[in-house]
C-alpha positions in Angstrom: 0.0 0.0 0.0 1.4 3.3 -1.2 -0.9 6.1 1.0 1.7 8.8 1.4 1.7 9.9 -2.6 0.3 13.1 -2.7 -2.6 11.4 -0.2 -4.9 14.8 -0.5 -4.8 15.2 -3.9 -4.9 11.7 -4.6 -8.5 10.8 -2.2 -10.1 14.0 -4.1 -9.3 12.9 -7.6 -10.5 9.0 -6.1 -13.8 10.5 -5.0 -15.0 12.1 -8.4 -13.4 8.9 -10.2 -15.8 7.2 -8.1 -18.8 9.5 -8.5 -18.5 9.1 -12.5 -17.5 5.1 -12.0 -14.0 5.6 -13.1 -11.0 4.1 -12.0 -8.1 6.2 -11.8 -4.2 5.8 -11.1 -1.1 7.6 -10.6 1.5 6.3 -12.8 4.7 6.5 -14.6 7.3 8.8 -13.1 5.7 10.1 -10.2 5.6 6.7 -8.6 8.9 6.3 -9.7 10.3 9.0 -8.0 8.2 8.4 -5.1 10.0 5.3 -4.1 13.4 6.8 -5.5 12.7 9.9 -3.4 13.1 12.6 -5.6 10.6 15.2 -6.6 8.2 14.9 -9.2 6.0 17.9 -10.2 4.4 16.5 -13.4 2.0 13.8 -12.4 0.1 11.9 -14.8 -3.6 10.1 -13.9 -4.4 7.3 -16.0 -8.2 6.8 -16.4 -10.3 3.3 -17.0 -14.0 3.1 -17.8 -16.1 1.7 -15.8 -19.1 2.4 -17.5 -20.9 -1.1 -17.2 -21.3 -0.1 -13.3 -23.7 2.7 -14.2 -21.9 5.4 -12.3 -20.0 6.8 -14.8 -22.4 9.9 -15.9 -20.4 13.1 -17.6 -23.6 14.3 -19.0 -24.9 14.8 -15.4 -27.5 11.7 -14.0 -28.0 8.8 -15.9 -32.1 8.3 -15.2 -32.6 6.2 -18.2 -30.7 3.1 -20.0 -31.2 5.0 -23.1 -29.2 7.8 -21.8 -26.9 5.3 -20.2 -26.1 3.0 -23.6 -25.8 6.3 -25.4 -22.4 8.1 -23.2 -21.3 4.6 -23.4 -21.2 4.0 -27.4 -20.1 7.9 -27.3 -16.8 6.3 -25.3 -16.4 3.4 -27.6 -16.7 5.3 -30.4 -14.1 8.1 -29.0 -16.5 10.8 -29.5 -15.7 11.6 -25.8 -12.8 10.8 -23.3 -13.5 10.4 -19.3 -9.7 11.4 -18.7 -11.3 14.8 -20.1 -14.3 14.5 -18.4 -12.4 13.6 -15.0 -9.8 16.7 -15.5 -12.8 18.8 -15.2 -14.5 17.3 -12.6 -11.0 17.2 -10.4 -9.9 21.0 -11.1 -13.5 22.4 -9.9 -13.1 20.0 -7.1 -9.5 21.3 -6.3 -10.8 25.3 -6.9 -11.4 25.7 -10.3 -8.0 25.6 -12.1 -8.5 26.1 -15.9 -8.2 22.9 -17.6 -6.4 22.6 -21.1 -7.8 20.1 -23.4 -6.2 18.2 -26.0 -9.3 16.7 -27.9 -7.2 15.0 -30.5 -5.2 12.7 -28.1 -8.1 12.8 -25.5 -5.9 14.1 -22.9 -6.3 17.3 -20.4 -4.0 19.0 -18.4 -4.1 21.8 -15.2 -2.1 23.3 -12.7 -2.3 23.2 -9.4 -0.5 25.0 -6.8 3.0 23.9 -8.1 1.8 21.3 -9.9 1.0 19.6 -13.6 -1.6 17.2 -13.4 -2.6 15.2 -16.7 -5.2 13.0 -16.9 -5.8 10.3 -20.4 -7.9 7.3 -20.7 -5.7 4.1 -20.5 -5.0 3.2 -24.2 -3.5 0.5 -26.4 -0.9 1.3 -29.2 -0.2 -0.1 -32.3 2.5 1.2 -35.1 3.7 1.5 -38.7 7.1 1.2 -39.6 7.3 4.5 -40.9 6.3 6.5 -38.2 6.4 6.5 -34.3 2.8 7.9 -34.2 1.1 4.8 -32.7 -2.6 3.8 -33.4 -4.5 4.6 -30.1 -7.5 2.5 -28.6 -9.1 2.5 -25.6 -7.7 0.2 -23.3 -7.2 -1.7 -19.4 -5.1 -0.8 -16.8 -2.2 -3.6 -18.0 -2.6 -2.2 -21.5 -1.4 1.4 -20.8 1.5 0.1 -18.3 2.3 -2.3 -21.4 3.1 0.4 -23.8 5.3 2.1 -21.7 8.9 2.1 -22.0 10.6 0.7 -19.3 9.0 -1.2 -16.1 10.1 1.3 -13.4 7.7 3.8 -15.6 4.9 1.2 -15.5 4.1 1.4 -11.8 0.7 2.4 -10.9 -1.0 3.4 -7.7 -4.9 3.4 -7.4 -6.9 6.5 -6.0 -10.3 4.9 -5.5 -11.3 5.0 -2.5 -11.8 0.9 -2.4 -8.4 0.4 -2.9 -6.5 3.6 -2.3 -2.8 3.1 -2.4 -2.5 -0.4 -3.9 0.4 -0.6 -6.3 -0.1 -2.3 -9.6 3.2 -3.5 -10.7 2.7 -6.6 -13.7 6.5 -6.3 -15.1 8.5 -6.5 -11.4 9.2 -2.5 -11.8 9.4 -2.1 -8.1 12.4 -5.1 -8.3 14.6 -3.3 -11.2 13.8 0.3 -9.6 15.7 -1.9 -6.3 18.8 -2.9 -8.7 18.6 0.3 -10.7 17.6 -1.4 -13.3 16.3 -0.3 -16.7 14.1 -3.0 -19.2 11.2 -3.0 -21.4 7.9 -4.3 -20.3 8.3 -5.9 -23.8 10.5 -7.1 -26.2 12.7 -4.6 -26.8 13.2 -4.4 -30.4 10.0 -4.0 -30.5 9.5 -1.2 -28.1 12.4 0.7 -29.6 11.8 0.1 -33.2 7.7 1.2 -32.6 9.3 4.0 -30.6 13.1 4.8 -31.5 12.7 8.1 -28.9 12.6 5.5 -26.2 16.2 4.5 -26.9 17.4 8.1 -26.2 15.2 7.8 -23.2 17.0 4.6 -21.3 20.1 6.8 -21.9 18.8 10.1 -19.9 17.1 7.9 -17.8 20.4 5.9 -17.0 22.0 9.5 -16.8 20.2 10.9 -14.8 19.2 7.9 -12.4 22.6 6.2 -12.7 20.9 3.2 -13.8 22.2 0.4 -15.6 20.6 -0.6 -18.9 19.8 -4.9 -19.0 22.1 -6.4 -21.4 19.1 -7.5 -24.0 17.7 -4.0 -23.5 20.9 -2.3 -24.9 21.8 -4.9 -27.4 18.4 -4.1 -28.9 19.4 -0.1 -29.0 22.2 -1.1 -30.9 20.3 -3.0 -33.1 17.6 -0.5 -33.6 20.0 2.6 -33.5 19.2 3.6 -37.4 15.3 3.8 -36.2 16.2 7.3 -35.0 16.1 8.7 -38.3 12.5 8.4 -37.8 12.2 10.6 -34.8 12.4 14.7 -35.3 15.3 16.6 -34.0 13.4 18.3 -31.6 12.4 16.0 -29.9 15.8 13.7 -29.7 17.3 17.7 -28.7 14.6 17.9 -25.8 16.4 14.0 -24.3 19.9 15.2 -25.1 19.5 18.3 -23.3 18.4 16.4 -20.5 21.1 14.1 -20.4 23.6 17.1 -20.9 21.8 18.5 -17.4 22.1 15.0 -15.6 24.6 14.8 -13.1 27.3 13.4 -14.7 26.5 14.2 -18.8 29.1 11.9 -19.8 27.5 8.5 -18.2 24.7 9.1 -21.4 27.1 10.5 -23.6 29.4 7.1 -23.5 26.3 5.0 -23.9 25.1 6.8 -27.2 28.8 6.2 -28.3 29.0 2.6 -27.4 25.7 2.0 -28.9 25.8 4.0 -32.4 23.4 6.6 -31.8 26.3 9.4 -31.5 27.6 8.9 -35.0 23.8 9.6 -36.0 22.8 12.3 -34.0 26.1 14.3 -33.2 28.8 12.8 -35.4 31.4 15.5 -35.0 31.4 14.1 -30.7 31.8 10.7 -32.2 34.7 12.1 -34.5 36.8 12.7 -31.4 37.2 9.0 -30.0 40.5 7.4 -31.0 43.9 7.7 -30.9 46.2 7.7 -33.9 50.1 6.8 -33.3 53.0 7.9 -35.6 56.8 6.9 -34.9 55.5 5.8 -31.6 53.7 8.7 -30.6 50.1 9.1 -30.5 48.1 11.7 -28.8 45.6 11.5 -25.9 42.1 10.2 -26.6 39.9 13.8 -27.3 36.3 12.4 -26.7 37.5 10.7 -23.1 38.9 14.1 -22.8 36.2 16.0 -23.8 33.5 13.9 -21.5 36.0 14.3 -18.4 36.4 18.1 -19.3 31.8 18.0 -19.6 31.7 16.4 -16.0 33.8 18.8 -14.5 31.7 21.2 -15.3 28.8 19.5 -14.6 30.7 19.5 -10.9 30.6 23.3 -10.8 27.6 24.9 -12.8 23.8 23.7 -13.8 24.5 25.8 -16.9 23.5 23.7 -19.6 24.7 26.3 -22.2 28.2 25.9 -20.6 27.9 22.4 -20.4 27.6 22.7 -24.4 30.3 24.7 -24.4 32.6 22.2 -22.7 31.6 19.2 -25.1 32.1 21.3 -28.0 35.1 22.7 -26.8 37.7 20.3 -28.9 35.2 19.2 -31.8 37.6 21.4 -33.8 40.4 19.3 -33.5 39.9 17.0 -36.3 39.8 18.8 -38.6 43.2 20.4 -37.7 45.3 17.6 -36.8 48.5 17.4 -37.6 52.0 15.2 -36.9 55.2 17.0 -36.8 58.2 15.1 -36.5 59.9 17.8 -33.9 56.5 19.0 -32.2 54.7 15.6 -32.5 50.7 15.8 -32.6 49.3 19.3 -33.3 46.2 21.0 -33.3 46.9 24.9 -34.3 43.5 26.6 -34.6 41.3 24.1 -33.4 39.5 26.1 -31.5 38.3 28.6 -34.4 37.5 25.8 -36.5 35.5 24.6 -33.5 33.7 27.9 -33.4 33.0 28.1 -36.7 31.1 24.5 -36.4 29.1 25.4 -33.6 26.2 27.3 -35.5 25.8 24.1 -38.2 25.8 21.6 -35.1 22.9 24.0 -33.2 21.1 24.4 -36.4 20.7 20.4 -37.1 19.8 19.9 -33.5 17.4 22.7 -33.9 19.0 24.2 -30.3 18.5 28.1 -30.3 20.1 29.9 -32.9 20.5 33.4 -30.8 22.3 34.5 -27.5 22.5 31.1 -26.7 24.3 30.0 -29.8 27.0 32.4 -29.4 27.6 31.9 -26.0 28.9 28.6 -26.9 30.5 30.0 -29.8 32.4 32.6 -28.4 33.7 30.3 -25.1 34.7 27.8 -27.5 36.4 30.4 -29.8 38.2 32.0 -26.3 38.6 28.4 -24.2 42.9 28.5 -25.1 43.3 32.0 -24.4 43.7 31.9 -20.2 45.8 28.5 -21.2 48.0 30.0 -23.3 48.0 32.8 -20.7 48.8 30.8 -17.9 51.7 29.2 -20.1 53.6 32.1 -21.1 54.7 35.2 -19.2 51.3 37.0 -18.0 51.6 40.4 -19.4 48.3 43.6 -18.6 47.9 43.9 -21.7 46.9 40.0 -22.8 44.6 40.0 -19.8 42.8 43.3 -20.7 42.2 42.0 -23.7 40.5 38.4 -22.2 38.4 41.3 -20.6 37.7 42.8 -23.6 36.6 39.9 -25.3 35.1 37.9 -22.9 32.5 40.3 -21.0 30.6 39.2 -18.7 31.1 35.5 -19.8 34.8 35.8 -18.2 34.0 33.4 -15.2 32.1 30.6 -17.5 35.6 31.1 -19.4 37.3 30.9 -16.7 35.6 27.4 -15.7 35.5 26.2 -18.7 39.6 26.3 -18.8 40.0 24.9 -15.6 38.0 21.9 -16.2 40.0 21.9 -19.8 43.4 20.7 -17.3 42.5 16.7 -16.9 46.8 16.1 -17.2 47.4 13.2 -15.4 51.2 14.4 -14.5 50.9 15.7 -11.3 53.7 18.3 -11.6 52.7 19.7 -15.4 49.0 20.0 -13.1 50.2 21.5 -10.1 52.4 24.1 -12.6 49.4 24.6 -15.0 47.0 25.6 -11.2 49.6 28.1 -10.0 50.1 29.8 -13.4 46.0 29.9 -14.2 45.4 31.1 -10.2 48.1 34.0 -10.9 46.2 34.6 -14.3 42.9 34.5 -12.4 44.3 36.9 -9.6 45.2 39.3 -12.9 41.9 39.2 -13.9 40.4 40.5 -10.7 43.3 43.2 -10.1 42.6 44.6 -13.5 39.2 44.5 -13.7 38.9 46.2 -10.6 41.7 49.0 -11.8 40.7 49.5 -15.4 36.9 48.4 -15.7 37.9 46.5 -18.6 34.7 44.3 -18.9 32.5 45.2 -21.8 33.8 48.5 -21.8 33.6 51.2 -24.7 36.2 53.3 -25.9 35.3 56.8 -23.6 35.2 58.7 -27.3 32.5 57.4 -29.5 32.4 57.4 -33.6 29.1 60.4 -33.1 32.2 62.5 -30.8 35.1 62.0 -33.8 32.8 62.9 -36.4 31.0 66.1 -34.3 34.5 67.1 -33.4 36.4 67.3 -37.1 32.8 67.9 -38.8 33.2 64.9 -41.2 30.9 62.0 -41.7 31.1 58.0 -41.5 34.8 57.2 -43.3 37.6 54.9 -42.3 39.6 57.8 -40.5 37.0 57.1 -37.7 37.5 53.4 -37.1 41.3 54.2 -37.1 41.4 56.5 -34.1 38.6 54.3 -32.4 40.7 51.1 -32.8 43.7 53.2 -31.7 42.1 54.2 -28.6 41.0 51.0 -27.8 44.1 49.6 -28.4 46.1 51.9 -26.5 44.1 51.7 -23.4 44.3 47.8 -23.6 47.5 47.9 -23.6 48.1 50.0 -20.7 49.4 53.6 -22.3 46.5 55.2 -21.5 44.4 55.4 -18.8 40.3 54.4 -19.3 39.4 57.6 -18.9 37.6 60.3 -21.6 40.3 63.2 -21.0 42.7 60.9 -22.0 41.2 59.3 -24.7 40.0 63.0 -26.0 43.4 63.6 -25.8 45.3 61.0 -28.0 41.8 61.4 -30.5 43.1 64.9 -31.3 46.9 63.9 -31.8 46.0 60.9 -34.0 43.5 63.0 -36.0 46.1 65.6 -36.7 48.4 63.1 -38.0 45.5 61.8 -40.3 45.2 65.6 -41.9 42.1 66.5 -39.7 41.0 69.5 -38.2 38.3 70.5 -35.9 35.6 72.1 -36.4 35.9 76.5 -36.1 
């Protein structure tokens, strides 16, 4: 008996499922997460008709059999659906919430206090090869928790009043949620091939729960891998951000590796594993690399858009690498090649194409520069210019790069920390002196042209870019007297003259 679920809500749903002779259920993740103890705000309430009874009566009393045999052809037929009919009935028992209806799937939805209640009449599916749209009849109990996709999402907890609380478990969920376990109710190459999605879900459910996935479950993933193709980017984006957001990303990202569906939904990731040896000398592993580098993000920040920024960090490299007999492996400009990628990887995966997108771009375009800082003598000038460039997105960078050291040589680590915490003690100094980050030059192109009475022409970008320039380096202050100042002396050496 399960009688601490959401016991309020679930006796006032139970009551008008009783009035209307439904029976009703919790099921799927919220009685997951009940006995895995983690919140769940979504909660789904599978309905059965139980219209034989008599009780069932959305059109208000049933006084005649007429009236009776009518609702209940009108529920055969699909013409109406009591998870509709029991959405409304709930909300105005719970206050009135405004219900949302979705005629076409016979599903409605509300809100209450802080949470999403949806309510469908149990169904049976059936599918073409072509598509992952199932066909959709009514159905029992067992034949809704039989087209789900894995047993610990089958679970189901009653609300009627008879039997409140009793758990209905017909594929041993409760024993694989014990051995974090995932499996189908079914054979799996059927559930995946009549639903490919659900192979990206047993990765971000194995992500996110740390699960294992049974041996014949993931053998059939591999198997069915190429069903993907079928599914829209959207929603395989909507299961890969979630893995990217589980607690360790890389669990789900290794698993889509091992079992093909990386080299058909983000190739250039799958483009990093390997290592290729000349003379003896081969360079370290960049996808192992770049899934350490994810996690220890993942340690620091919930940002998913960093999180992307770390996977992507490297996916240049490829494309750059070289072998030099004197310098061995190289990878000179991977990280502006890896930029430039960025926008055709978010546009495929149909991820936002704005301020999100060049987030990502810009901290994978910047992600060597406090590296190559913390390498080589740190001057002002090179860290103004980090400033400069990165803006407000300096301490992401600055996360990013530490997670970027994974060197197992304890002394090239320990050297690599001191230098970035000098570089990161730069950072602060300057900021604090020259209020570097996303500053403007202090004289403006509308200033240059007002002072020398000309309009938009090259000679402006030249003294703006000198100005810049010269206060990034340190010869003149960030101030507007100065920068008024060395305006006028370049300007005179460009054959200008103020206005009279």
């Amino acid at each position: 008996m399960i009688t601490d679920l959401y016991p309020e809500l679930g006796h006032i749903i139970g009551t008008e499922a009783d009035r209307m002779g439904i029976d009703a259920y919790f099921v799927g993740g919220v009685v997951r997460d009940h006995f895995l103890q983690r919140p769940c705000t979504d909660i789904d309430i599978v309905c059965v008709n139980r219209a034989e009874s008599g009780k069932w009566h959305p059109e208000g009393e049933l006084n005649t059999m007429e009236k009776k045999n009518n609702v209940v052809k009108k529920v055969e037929s699909g013409e109406v659906s009591i998870g509709i009919e029991l959405a409304h009935a709930a909300a105005k028992a719970l206050g009135g919430s405004k219900v949302s209806v979705f005629k076409n799937f016979g599903t409605a939805s509300f809100r209450h206090n802080d949470l999403e209640l949806e309510f469908v009449g149990a169904r049976k599916e059936s599918y073409s090869h072509n598509s992952r749209k199932p066909i959709v009849e009514n159905g029992t109990l067992e034949d809704d928790q039989r087209r789900r996709d894995f047993t610990v999402n089958a679970l189901a907890v009653c609300l009627n009043e008879e039997h409140f609380g009793e758990l209905m478990d017909p594929f041993g969920g409760i024993q694989d949620l014990n051995a974090g376990i995932l499996r189908t109710p079914l054979d799996p190459d059927i559930t995946f091939s009549d639903d490919p999605l659900r192979m990206m879900r047993a990765i971000r459910f194995a992500s996110q729960l740390g699960f294992r996935i049974a041996d014949d479950t993931f053998e059939a993933i591999t198997r069915n891998a190429k069903r993907i193709e079928i599914v829209s980017m959207e929603r395989i984006a909507v299961e890969l951000n979630k893995i990217m957001l589980s607690p360790t990303p890389s669990l789900g990202l290794k698993l889509m590796q091992k079992c093909g569906l990386m080299q058909l939904i983000l190739p250039e990731i799958s483009a990093l594993a390997g290592v290729e040896t000349v003379d003896g000398r081969g360079h370290k592993d960049i996808f192992y690399h770049t899934m350490q580098v994810l996690d220890n993000v993942a340690a620091f920040s919930g940002n998913v858009w960093l999180r992307w920024a770390a996977l992507l960090h490297d996916v240049g490299k490829p494309g750059v690498k070289r072998y030099d007999p004197k310098q061995g492996w190289t990878f000179h400009g991977h990280e502006a090649r890896g930029a430039h990628m960025v926008k055709r990887i978010f546009k495929r995966l149909r991820l936002p194409l704005g301020e999100e997108m060049r987030y990502v771009e810009k901290l994978v375009m910047l992600h060597m520069r406090p590296i190559i800082l913390a390498e080589d003598v740190v001057t002002d000038s090179a860290v103004r210019r980090l400033l400069f460039e990165a803006g407000d997105d300096i301490d992401d960078l600055m996360l990013l790069c530490n997670a970027d050291i994974t060197t197992r040589n304890e002394e090239k680590q320990r050297r690599h920390r001191a230098n970035f915490e000098l570089v990161k003690r730069k950072l602060v100094e300057l900021e604090e002196r020259d209020r570097i980050r996303n500053f403007q030059p202090p004289v403006s192109g509308q200033d240059i042209m007002d002072t020398f009475g000309i309009g938009p022409c090259r000679e402006i970008g030249t003294i703006k870019d000198a100005i810049k320039d010269a206060i990034l380096d340190g010869q003149i202050p960030n101030d507007r007297a100065a920068a008024w100042q060395m305006m006028l002396d370049i300007a005179a050496t460009l054959g200008l003259k103020t206005k009279e």
